[in-house]
Each structure stands twice: as structure tokens, then as C-alpha cells.
MIMI-394108 format. One record per residue: x, y negated, z of N, C-alpha, C in turn. Coordinates in pm, 1 decimal. Example, Ala and Ser with C-alpha at 12.3 -4.5 7.8 and 13.67 -1.06 7.14 Angstrom:
residues 2
         nx         ny         nz        cax        cay        caz         cx         cy         cz
     1319.0      569.0      780.0     1230.0      450.0      780.0     1320.0      330.0      780.0
     1285.0      225.0      708.0     1367.0      106.0      714.0     1290.0       -3.0      787.0
end
This chain:
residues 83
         nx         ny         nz        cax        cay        caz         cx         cy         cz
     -214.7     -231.3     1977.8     -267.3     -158.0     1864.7     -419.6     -159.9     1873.4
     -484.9     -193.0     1730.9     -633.5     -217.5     1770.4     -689.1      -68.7     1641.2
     -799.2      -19.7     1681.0     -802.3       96.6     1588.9     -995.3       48.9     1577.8
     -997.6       72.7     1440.2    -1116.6      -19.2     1381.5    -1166.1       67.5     1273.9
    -1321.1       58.1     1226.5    -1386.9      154.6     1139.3    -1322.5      109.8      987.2
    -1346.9      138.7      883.1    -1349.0      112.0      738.8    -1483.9      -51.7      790.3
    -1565.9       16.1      802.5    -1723.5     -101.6      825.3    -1642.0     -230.9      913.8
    -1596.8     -184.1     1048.3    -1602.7     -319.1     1111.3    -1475.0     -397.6     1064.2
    -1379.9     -336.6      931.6    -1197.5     -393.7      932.5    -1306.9     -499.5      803.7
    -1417.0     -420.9      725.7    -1454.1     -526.3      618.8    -1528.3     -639.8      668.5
    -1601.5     -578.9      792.3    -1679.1     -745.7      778.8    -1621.2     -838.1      864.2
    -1507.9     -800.1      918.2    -1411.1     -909.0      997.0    -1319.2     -915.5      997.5
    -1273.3     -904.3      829.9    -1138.4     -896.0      737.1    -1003.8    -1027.4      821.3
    -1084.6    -1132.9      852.7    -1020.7    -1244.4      826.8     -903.4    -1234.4     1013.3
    -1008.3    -1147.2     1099.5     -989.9    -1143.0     1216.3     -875.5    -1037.6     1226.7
     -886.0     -945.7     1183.8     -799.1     -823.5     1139.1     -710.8     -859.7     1090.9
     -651.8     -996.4      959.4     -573.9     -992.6      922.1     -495.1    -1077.8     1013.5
     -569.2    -1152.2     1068.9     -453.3    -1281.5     1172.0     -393.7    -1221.0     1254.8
     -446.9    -1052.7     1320.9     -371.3     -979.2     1411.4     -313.8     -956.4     1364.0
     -298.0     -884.6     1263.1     -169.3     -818.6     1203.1      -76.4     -943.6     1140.6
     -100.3    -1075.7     1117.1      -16.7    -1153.6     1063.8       91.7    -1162.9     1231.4
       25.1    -1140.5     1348.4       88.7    -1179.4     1468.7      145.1    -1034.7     1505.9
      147.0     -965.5     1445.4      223.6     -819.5     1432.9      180.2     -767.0     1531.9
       50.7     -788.5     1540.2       -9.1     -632.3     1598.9      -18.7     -485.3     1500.0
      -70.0     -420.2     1562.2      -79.8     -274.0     1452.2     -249.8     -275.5     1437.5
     -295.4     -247.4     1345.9     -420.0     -256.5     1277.0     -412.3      -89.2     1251.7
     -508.7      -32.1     1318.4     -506.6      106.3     1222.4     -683.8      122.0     1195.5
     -699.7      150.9     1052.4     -837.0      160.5      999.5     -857.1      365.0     1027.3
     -977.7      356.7     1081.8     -978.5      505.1     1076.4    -1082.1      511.0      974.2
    -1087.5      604.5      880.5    -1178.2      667.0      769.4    -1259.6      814.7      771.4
    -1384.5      794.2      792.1    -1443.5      939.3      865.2    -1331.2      961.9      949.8
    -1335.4     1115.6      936.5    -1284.2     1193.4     1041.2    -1157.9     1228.0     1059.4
    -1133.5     1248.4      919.4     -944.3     1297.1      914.7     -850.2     1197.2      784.5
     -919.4     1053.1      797.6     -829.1      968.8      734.1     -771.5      847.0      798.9
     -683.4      807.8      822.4     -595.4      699.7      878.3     -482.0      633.2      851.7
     -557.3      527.7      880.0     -407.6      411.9      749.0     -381.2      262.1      868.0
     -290.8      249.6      896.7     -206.9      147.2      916.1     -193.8        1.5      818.8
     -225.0      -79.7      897.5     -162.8     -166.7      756.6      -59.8     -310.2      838.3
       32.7     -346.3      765.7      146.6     -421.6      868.7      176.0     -541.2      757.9
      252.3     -638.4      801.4      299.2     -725.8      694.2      418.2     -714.2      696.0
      487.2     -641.7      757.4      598.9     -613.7      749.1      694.4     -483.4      704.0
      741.2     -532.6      584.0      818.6     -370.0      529.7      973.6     -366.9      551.0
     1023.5     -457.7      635.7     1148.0     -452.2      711.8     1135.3     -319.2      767.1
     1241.1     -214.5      775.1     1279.8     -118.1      877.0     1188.6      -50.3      843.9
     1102.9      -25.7      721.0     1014.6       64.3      662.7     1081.8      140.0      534.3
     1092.2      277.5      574.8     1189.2      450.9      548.5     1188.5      445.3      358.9
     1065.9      394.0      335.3     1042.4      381.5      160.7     1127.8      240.3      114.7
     1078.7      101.6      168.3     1165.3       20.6      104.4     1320.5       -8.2      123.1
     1362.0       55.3      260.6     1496.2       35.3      303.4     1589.9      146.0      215.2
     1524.9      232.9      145.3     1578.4      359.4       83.2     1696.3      282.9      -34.9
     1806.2      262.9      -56.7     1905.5      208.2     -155.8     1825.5      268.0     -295.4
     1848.1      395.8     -297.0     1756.9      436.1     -424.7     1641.0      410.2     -505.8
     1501.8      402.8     -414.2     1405.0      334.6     -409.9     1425.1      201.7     -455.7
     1499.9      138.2     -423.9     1518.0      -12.0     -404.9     1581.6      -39.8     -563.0
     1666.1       81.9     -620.8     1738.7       21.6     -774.4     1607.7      100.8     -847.6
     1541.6      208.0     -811.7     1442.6      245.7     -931.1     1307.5      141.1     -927.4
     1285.1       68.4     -809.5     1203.7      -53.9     -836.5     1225.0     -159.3     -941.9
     1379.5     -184.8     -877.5     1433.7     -291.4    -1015.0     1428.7     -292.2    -1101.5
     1502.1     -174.1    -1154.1     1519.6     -128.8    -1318.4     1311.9     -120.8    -1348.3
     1263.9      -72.7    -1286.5     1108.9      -94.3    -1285.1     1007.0     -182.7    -1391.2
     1008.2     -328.8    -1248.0     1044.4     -458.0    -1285.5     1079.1     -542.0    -1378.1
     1226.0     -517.5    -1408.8     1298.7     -507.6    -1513.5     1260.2     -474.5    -1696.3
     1206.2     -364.1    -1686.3     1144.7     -303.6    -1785.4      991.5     -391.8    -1788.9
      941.1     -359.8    -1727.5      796.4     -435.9    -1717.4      781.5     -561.3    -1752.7
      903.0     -647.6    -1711.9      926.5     -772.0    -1737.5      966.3     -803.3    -1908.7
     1035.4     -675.2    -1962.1     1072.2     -679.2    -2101.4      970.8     -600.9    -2177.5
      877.5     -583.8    -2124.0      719.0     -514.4    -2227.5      773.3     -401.1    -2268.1
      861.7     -323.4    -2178.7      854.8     -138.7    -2167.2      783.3     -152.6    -2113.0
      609.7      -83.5    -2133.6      527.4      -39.7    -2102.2      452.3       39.3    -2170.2
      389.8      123.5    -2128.8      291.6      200.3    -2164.2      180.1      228.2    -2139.4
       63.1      206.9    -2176.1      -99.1      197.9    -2130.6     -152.7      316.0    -2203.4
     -212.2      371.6    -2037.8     -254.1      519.8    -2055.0     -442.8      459.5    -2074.4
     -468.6      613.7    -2137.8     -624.7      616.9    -2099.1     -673.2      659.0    -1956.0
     -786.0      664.7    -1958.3     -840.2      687.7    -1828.2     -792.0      862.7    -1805.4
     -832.5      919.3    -1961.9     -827.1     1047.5    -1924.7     -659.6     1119.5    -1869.3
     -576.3     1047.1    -1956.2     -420.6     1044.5    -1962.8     -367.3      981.2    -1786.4
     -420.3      909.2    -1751.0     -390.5      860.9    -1597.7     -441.9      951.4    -1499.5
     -557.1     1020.6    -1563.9     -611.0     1098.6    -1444.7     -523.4     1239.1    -1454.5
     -458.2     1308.8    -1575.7     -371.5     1393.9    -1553.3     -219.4     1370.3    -1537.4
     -184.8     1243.8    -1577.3     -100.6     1220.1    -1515.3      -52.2     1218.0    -1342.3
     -178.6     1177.4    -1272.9     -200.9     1207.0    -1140.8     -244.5     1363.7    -1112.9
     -275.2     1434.1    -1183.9     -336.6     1566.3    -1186.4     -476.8     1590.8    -1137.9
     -547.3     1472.9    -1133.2     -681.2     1502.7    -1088.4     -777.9     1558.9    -1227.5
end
């Protein structure tokens, strides 16, 4: 496991990613109280293995693929998220 700034994961993107292509663990720390992981692998990962998850993606997809869509404004996306 290699644990790396926001600064040093950007300017040696390419180095960072070949570890993690060889499945190491990459964790980016952000200031003080943010931390993110990043993997190439979503095998045996709790969100995509979910059966449920997996048919509301489809049907998703699905829709998206048949131009059910809907395009929000900026202001409409930002309360949609509630910010």
C-alpha cells in the first residue's frame, strides 16, 4: 500500500497508475480528514456485487441508451444534490 498527497498522485499520475494496474493499493490523502483509494478492480466490491445495484444500473443504461433522459440546470442539479 503506497499513501501519496493529492500534489505528488498528479504529477506522477502515470507511476501511480502502473501500481495500481499491478494491484497495489494507491491511497490519495486530501488535507487532513479526506481519503480515497483508487483500485482497478471492482470484483468483490460491496456496491457492484449488490444483485440490486446491478438490475437498477441496467434498466439505467437501458433508458439512457433509449433517450430517457433528462437535463437538469445547474441550479436544479445543485438541489437535486441539496447543496
Amino acid at each position: 500500500m503506497v499513501v501519496v498527497s493529492t500534489r505528488e498522485f498528479r504529477q506522477n499520475l502515470k507511476k501511480y497508475l502502473d501500481l495500481i494496474d499491478k494491484n497495489e493499493r494507491v491511497i490519495i490523502q486530501r488535507g487532513k480528514n479526506k481519503v480515497y483509494e483508487i483500485s482497478n478492480n471492482i470484483k468483490n466490491d460491496r456496491f457492484f456485487d449488490d444483485p440490486v445495484i446491478q438490475e437498477r444500473l441496467a434498466k439505467s443504461i437501458q433508458s439512457y441508451n433509449e433517450g430517457k433522459t433528462t437535463k437538469l440546470t445547474d441550479d436544479q442539479f445543485k438541489e437535486f444534490l441539496g447543496l
